[in-house]
C-alpha positions as CSV (number, residue, x, y, z in Angstrom):
1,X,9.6,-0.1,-19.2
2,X,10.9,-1.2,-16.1
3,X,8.8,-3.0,-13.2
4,X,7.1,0.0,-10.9
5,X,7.1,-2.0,-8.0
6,X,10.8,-2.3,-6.9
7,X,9.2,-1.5,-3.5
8,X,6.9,-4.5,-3.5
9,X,10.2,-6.6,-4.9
10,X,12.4,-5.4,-2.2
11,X,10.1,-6.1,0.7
12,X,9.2,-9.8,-1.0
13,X,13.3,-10.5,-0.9
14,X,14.0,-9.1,2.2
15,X,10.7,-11.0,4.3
16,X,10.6,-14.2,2.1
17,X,6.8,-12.8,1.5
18,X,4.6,-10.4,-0.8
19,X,3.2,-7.8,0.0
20,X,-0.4,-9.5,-0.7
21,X,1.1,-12.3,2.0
22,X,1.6,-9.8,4.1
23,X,-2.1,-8.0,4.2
24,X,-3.4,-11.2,5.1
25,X,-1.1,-11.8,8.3
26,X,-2.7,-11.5,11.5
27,X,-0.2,-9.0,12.9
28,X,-0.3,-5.3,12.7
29,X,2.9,-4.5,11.1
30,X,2.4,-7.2,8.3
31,X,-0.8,-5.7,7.7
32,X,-0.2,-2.2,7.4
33,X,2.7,-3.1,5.3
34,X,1.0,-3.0,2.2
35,X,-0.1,0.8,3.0
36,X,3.6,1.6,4.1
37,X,4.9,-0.1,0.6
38,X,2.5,2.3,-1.3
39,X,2.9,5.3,0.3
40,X,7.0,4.7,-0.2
41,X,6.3,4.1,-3.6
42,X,4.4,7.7,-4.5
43,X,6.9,9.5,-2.8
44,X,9.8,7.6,-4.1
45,X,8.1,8.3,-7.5
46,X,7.5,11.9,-6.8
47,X,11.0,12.6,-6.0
48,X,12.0,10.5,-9.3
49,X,9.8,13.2,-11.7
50,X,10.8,16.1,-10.0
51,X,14.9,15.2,-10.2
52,X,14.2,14.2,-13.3
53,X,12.7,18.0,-14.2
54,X,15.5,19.7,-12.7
55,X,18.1,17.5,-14.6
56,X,16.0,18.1,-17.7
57,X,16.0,22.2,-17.3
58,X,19.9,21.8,-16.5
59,X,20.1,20.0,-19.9
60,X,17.8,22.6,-21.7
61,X,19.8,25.4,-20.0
62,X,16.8,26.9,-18.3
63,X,18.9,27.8,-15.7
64,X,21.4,30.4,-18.0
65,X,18.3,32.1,-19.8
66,X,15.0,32.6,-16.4
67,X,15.2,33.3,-13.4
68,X,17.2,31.3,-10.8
69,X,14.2,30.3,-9.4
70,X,14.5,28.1,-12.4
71,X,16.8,26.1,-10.2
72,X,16.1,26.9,-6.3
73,X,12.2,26.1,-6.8
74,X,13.2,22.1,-7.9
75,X,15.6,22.4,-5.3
76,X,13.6,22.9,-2.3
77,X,11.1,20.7,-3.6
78,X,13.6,18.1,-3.8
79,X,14.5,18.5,-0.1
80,X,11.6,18.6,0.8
81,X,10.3,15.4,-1.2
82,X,13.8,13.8,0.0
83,X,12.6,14.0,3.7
84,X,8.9,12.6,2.7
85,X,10.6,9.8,1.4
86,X,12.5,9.1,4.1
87,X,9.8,8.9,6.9
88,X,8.1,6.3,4.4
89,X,10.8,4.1,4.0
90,X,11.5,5.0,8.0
91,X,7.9,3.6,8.5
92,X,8.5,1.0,6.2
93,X,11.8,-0.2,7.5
94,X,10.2,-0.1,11.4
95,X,6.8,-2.3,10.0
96,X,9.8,-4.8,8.5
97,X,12.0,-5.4,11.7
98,X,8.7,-5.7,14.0
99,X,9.6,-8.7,16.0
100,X,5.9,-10.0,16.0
101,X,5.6,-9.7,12.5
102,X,8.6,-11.7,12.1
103,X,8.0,-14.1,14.6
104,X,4.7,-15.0,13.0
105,X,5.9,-15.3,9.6
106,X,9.0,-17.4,10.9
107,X,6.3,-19.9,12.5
108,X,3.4,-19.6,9.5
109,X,3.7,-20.2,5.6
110,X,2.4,-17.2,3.8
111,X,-1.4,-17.5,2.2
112,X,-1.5,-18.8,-1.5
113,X,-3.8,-15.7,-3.0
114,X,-4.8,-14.5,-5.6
115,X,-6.4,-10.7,-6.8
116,X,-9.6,-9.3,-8.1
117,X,-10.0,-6.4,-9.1
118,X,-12.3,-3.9,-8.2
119,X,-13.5,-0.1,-9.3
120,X,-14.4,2.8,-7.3
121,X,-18.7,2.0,-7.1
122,X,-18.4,-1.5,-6.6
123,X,-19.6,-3.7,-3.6
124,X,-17.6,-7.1,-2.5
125,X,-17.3,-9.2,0.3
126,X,-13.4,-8.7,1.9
127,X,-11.7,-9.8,5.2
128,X,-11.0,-6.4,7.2
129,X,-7.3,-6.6,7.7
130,X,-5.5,-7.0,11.2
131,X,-4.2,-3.4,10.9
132,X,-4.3,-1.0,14.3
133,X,-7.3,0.8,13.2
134,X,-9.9,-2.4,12.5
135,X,-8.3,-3.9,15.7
136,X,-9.2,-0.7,17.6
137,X,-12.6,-1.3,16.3
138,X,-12.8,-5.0,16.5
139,X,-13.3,-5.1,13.2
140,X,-10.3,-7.4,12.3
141,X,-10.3,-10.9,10.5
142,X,-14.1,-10.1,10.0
143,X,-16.1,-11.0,6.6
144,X,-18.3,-7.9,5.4
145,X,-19.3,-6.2,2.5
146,X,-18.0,-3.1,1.6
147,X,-19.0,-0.3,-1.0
148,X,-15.2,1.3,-2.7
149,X,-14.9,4.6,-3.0
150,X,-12.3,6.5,-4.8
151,X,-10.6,7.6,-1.2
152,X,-12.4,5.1,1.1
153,X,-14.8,2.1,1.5
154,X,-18.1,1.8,3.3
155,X,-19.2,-0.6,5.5
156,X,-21.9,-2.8,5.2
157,X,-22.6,-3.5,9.0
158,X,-26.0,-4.3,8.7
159,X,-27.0,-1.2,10.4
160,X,-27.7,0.6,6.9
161,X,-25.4,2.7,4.4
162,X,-23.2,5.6,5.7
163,X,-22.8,4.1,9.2
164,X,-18.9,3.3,8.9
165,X,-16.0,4.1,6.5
166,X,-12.8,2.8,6.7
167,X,-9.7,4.1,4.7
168,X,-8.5,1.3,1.8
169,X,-5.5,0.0,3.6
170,X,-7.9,-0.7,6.9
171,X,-10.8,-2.3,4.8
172,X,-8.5,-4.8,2.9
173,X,-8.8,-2.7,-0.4
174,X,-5.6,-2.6,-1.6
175,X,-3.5,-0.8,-4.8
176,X,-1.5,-1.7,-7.7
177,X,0.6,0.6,-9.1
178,X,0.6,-0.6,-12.8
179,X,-3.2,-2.1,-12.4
180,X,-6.0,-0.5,-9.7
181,X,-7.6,-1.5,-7.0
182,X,-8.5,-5.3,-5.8
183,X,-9.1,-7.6,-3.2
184,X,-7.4,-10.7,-2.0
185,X,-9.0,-14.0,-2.1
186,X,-7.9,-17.4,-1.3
187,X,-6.3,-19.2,-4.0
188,X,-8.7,-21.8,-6.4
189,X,-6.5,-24.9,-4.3
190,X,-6.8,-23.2,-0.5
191,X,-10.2,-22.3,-1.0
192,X,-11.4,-26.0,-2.6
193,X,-9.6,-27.7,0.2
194,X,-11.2,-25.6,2.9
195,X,-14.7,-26.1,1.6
196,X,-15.3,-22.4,0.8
């Protein structure tokens, strides 16, 4: 089966970093990158399955024995997917060239991490990403707990359940294709020589 995330490879070999680098970067495009990558990546994947549908009804003759909406329907869908993907790669390709992001990665090494990972119903402690909506908020680069959900993730400000809800991407919950949700943590080395 081949790897899933040709995304995630592509933006590691074009930035010199991985997507999971990125997340942690204090810098808006590097950490909405991870959410660009991902949304990319379902479209990409939708527009895979549904050529894939209409080359297997061609094959089958479909088209010579129903209706021709047989092959128009797969068609339009086609376009239409075909245009989703390319604002996401758009998106993708603008969060890549942003000069800050680049600047900062020029001037800082990327984070040695690694992932947990975490179910829909679980509570952990995460760093709240430097993506526009947390820095709207001032909610960036803060330590919190946070409640997953299967669309989004509850904070725990203190104040009591129910009083904030952030989407994944913006409360540093973050999704692999192949394996779920998790969380980034320092690495066993990073975090022994900080003192964590």
């Amino acid at each position: 089966m081949l790897n899933i995330d040709s995304v995630g490879r592509r933006i590691a070999r074009l930035t010199g970093r991985t997507l999971d680098q990125h997340a942690t970067d204090p810098v808006p495009a590097a950490a909405d990158l991870p959410k660009a990558a991902d949304t990319m990546r379902r479209h990409r994947l939708e527009l895979l399955l549904t050529v894939d549908r209409l080359r297997t009804a061609l094959i089958n003759e479909d088209d010579l024995s129903t209706s021709i909406t047989a092959l128009t329907g797969p068609l339009d869908a086609i376009a239409k997917l075909g245009r989703e993907y390319r604002y996401a790669r758009n998106w993708a390709e603008t969060l890549l060239s942003d000069d800050e992001r680049t600047a900062y990665a020029d001037a800082n090494p990327g984070a040695v991490l690694r992932r947990r990972f975490v179910n829909p119903g679980d509570t952990t402690l995460v760093v709240l990403p430097h993506t526009d909506a947390c820095r709207k908020q001032h909610l960036a680069g803060r330590r919190t707990r946070v409640r997953i959900g299967r669309a989004d993730a509850e904070l725990d400000l203190t104040v009591g359940p129910g009083q904030l809800r952030l989407s994944h991407a913006d409360a540093g919950i973050y999704h692999d294709p192949a394996h779920g949700f998790y969380v980034l943590e320092p690495a066993a080395t990073e975090a022994a020589a900080s003192g964590d």
